[in-house]
C-alpha positions in Angstrom: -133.1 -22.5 81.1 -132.6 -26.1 79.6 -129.8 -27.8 80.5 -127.9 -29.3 77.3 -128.0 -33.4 77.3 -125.2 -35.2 75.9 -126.9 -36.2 72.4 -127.5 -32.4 72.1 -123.6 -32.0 72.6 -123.0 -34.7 70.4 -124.9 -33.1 67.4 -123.3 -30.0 68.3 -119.7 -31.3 67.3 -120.5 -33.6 64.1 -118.5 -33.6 61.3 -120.2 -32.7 58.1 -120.6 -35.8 56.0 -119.6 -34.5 52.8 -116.0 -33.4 52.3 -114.7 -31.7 49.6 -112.1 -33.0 47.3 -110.1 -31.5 45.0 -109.9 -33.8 42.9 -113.8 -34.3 42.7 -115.6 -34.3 39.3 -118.8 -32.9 39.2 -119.2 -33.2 35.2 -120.2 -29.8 35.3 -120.5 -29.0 31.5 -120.8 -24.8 32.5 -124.6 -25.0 31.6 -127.0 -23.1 33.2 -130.3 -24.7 32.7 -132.9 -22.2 31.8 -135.8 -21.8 34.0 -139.5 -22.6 32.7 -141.9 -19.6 32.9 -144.4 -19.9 35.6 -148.2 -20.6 34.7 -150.0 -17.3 33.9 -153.6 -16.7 35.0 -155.2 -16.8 31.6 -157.5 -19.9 31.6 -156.9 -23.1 30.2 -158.4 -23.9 26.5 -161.4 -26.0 26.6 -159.8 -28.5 24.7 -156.8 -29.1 27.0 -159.4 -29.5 30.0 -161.4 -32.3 27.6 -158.5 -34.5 26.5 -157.2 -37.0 28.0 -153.8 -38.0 28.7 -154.0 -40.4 25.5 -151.9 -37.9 23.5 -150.0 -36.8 26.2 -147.2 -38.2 28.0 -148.0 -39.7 31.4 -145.9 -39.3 34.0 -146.3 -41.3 37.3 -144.2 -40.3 40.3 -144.7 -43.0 43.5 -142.5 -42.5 47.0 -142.4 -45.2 49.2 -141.2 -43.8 52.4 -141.4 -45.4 56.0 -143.4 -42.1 56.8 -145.7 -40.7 55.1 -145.7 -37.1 54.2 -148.8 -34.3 54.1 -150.3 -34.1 50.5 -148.8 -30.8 49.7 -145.6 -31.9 50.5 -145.0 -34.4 48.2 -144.1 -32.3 45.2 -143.0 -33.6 42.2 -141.0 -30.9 40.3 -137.4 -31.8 41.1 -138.3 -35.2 39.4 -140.1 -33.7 36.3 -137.3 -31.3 35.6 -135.0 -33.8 36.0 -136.5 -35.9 33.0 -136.8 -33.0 31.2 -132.6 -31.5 32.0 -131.8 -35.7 31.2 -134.0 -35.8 28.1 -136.7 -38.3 29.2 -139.3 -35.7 28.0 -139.1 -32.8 25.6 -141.5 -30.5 27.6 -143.1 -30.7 31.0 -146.1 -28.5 29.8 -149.9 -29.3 31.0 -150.5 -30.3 27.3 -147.5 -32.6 26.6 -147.2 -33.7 30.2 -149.7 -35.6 33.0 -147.9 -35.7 36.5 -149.2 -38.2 38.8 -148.1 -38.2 42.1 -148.7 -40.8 44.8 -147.1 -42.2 48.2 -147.4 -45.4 49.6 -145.7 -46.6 53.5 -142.7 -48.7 53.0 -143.3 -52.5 54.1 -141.3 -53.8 57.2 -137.2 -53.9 55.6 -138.4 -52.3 52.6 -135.8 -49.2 51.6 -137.3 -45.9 50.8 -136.8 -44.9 47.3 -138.8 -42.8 44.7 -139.8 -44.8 41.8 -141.2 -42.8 38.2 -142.9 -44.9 35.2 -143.1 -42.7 31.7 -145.5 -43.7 29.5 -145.1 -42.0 26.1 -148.2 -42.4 23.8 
């Protein structure tokens, strides 16, 4: 058995960081954003697979982050659906929407932060 060091005690007895408060507005409007249906496994048109992203909306998601995270990790659907609950873009669909996401190691002092470019055509 393992006997329990004092930072283990420590983080045994923290205090959560986020209190509740009554008075608290979380401009909740009541809405309940409706979900997207998941892709289906019919193939794409040949014609989506051809085009470019010339009549499509680009997307480009970067994190800079002091480390870096495995490839499948980094996902970028809470940041697409959050343009598209705000309004940024009408529709994250494969053939209104290109999603690029990329990750790059924050320089020394740098903060981390998530940065996303639109680029409407």
């Amino acid at each position: 058995m393992t006997e329990m060091t004092d930072a283990m005690r420590r983080c045994m007895h923290r205090e959560p960081t986020l209190k509740t408060n009554a008075n608290h507005n979380t401009n909740n409007t009541g809405k309940t954003p409706i979900p997207q249906r998941t892709a289906g496994n019919a193939t794409l048109v040949e014609a989506q697979v051809q085009s470019g992203t010339g009549d499509r909306i680009l997307i480009r998601i970067e994190s800079v982050r002091k480390r870096l995270l495995d490839e499948d990790n980094l996902v970028s659907k809470y940041h697409t659906d959050l343009c598209r609950y705000s309004g940024l873009i009408p529709s994250d669909a494969p053939g209104i929407c290109k999603i690029e996401t990329t990750q790059r190691k924050a320089e020394k002092g740098e903060e981390e932060r998530t940065e996303i470019t639109i680029t409407y055509p």
